[in-house]
C-alpha positions as CSV (number, residue, x, y, z in Angstrom):
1,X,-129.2,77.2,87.4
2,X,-125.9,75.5,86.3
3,X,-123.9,77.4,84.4
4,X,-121.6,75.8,81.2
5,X,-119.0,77.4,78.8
6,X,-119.6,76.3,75.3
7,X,-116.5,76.1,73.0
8,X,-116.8,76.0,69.4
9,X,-116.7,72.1,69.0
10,X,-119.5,72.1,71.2
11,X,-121.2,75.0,69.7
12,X,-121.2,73.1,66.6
13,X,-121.8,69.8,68.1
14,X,-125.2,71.1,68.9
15,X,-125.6,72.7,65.5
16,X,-125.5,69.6,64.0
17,X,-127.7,67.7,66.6
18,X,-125.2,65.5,68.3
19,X,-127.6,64.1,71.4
20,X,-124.2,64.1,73.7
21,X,-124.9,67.8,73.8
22,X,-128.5,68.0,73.7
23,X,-128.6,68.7,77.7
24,X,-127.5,72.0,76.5
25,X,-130.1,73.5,74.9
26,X,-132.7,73.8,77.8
27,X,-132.5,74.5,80.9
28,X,-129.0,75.6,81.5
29,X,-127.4,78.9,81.2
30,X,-124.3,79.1,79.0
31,X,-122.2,81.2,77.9
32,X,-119.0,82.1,75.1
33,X,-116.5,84.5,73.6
34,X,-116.9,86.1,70.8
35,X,-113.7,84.7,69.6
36,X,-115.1,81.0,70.1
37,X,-117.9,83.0,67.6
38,X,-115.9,83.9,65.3
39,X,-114.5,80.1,64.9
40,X,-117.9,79.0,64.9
41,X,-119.0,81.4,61.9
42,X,-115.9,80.4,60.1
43,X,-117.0,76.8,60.6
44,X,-120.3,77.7,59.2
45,X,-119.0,79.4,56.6
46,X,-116.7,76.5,54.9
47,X,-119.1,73.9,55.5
48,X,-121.3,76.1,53.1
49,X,-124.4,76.3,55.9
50,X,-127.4,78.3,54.5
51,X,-127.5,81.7,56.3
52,X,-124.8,81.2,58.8
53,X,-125.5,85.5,59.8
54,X,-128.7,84.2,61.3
55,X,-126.8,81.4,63.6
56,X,-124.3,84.3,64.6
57,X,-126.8,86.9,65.5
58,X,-128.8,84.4,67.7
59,X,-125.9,83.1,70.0
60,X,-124.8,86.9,70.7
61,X,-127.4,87.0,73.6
62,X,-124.8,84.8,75.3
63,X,-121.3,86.5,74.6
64,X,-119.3,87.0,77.3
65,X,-116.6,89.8,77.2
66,X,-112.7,88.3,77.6
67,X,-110.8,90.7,79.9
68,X,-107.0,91.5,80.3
69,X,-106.8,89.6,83.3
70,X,-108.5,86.4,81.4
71,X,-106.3,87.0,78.6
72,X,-103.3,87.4,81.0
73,X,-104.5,83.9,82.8
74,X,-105.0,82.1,79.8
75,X,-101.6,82.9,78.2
76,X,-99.6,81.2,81.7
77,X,-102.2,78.0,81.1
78,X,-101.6,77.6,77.7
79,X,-98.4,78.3,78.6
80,X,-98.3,75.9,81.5
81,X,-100.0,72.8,79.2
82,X,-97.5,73.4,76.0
83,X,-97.2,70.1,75.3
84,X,-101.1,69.9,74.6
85,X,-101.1,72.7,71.5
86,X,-104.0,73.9,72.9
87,X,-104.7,77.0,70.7
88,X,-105.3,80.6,72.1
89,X,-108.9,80.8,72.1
90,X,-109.5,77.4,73.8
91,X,-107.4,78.5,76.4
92,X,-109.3,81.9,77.4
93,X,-112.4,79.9,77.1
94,X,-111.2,77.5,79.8
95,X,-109.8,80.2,82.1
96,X,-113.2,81.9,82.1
97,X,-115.2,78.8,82.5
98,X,-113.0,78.6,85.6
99,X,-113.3,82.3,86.5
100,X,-117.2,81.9,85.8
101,X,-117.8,78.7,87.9
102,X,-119.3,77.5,84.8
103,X,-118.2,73.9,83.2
104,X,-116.0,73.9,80.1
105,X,-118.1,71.8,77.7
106,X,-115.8,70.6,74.4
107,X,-115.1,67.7,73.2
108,X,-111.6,68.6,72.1
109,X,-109.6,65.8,73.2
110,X,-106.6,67.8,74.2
111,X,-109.0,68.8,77.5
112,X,-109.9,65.2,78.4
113,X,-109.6,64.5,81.8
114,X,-109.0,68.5,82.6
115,X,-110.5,69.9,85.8
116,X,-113.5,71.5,85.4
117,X,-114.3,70.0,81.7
118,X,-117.1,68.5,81.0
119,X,-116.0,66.3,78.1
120,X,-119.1,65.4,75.1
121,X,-118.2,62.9,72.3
């Protein structure tokens, strides 16, 4: 089963039914930090969503723990890619999409055209 990384742009993409992300629902495994969670929530939040708790509580299932080592990584690619302001928790998602084998899945265009991304409108 392929495997994708879901960022918070895409997380939300899907929330509110963009079809470019549709392939994601079904029949894929994915995965995220609960950092890219917290954004998410937040996002919920000041868009004034009804119930964003219940949203949370069903995409914990597919948490994924960040690890020194990933946090480590991330830091030298953001690091590396300055010039992009890419923010902290973009960057540890990417590094353990690449860790994972998993595709990076955002529509952030600061990842256009990056390795391993699979970039959504």
């Amino acid at each position: 089963m392929e495997l994708y990384f879901l960022d918070t742009y895409a997380l939300y993409e899907l929330f509110v039914g963009n079809a470019g992300y549709k392939r994601f629902e079904k029949g894929v495994a994915v995965i995220t930090t609960r950092l890219n969670l917290m954004e998410f929530y937040y996002t919920l939040l000041r868009t004034g969503v009804e119930n964003p708790d219940l949203y949370y509580e069903r995409l914990l299932n597919v948490i994924i723990e960040v690890s020194d080592k990933n946090i480590k990584d991330a830091m030298r690619f953001r690091l590396r890619n300055k010039l992009k302001n890419l923010s902290y928790v973009d960057a540890i998602g990417y590094i353990i999409a690449l860790d994972k084998n998993a595709g990076f899945v955002t529509g952030d265009v600061q990842f256009k055209d990056v390795e391993g991304v699979v970039f959504v409108k």
